[in-house]
Structures are given as structure tokens and as C-alpha cells.
C-alpha positions in Angstrom: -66.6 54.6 -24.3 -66.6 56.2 -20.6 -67.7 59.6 -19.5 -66.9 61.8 -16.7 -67.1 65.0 -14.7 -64.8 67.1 -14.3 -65.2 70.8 -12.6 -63.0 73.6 -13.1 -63.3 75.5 -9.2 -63.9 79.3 -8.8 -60.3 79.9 -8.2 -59.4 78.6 -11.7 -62.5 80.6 -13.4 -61.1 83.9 -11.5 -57.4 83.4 -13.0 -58.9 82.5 -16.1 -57.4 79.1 -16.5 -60.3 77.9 -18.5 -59.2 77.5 -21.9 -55.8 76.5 -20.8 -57.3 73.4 -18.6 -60.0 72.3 -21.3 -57.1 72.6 -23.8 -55.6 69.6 -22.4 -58.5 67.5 -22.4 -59.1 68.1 -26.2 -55.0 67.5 -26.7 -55.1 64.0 -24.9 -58.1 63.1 -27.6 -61.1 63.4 -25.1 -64.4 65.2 -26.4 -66.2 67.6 -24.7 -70.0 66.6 -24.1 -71.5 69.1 -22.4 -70.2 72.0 -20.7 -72.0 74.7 -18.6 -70.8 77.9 -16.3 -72.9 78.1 -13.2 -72.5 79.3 -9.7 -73.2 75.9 -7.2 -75.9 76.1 -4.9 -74.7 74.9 -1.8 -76.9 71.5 -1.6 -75.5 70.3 -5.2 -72.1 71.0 -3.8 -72.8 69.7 0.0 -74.1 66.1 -2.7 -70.7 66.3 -4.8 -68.8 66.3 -2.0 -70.4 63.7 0.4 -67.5 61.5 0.7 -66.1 63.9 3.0 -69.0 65.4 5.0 -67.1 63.7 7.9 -64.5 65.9 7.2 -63.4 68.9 9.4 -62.7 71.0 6.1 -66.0 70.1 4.7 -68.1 73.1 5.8 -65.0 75.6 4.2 -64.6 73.0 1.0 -68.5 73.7 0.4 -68.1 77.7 1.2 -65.3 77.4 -1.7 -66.9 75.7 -4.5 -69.9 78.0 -3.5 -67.6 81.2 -3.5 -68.1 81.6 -7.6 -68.6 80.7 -11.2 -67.6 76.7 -12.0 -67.6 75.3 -15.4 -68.9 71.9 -15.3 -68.4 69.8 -17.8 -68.4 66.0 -19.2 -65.6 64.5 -21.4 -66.1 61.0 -23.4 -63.0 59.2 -24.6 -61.4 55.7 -23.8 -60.2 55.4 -20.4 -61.3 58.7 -19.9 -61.4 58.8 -15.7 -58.0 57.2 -15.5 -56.3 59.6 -17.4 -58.3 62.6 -16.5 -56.8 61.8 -13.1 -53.3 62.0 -14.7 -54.3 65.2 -16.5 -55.4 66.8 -13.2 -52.7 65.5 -11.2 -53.0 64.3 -7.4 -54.8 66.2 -4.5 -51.7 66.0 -2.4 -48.7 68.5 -3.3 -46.3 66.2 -2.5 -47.8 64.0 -5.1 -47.8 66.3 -7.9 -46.2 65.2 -11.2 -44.6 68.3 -13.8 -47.4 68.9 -16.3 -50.5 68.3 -14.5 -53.4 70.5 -14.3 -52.9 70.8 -10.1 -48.9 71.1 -10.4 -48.7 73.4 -13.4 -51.8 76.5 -12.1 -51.8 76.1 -8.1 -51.3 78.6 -6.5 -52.1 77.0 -2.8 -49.2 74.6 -2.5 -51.2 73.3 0.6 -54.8 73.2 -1.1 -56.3 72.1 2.3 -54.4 74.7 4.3 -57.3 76.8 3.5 -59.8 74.3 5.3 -58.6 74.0 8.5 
């Protein structure tokens, strides 16, 4: 049995996507472990995002999840990162597949075009 994060971003609190995206967690047969609404202090968001402190959208990418309200939350379920990643959908547009979490409520098609 896996677990994993998964964070629904201040734009998708503000258009009220949050029963809509944890919806299709509970529909794929994932449970919901823990969930909690909280605005991100900017060193917890600076540490989820380290990958890509190299980054030149980094410093706009932390001033975004920092903007408002996320719902953090952990799901358990068999092969749950995998197919999270499905649920979600790809970070690049061109990638998106119909039905996914990223091509069905974006309303950036260019979700970096706001970091450079």
C-alpha cells in the first residue's frame, strides 16, 4: 500500500475545484488520509519545490503557491503515485490527455507562462 501527496494550488481553491478534483481520487478507489487547508509559508514551499530552485521561474512558482489557501492532502491506495500522475495529467500542455485533472480545469494553457 503506497501513499502520496498531492496539493490542490490556490488557483484551484479560488475556482472552487476542490470537491470536483478530490472526487476523482475517491472514484479511482484511492482513500483520503489526511487532508488539511492551509496558506504555505514560503520556506515549506521554497522545500517542496527544491528540484527547481535552479530554475528562473522559481522565485514566481514560490510567490504562487504562497499567493493563497492549498488543501494538502495524502491518498493511500495500490499504485497510488503512478496513477495519481494519470489523474492529474502532465505539466506540459501539449501533453495533456482528455479527462485529467490539468486538461479538464486549466485555465493557463501555458502554466509556466506566468513564471517567466
Amino acid at each position: 500500500m503506497e501513499q502520496t501527496f498531492i496539493m490542490i494550488k490556490p488557483d484551484g481553491v479560488h475556482h472552487n475545484l476542490i470537491s470536483e478534483i478530490i472526487g476523482r481520487f475517491k472514484c479511482s478507489g484511492f482513500h483520503l488520509k489526511g487532508l488539511k487547508i492551509l496558506n504555505a509559508e514560503r520556506s515549506i514551499a521554497e522545500k517542496h519545490y527544491e528540484d527547481l530552485a535552479g530554475k528562473r521561474y522559481f522565485p514566481a512558482l514560490v510567490g504562487h503557491i504562497t499567493s493563497g489557501p492549498v488543501v494538502a492532502m495524502v491518498w493511500e491506495g495500490d499504485n497510488v503515485i503512478v496513477n495519481c500522475r494519470k489523474i492529474i495529467g502532465a505539466s506540459d500542455p501539449s501533453k495533456w490527455e482528455p479527462g485529467t485533472v490539468r486538461a479538464d480545469y486549466a485555465i493557463e494553457c501555458d502554466p509556466w507562462k506566468r513564471f517567466n
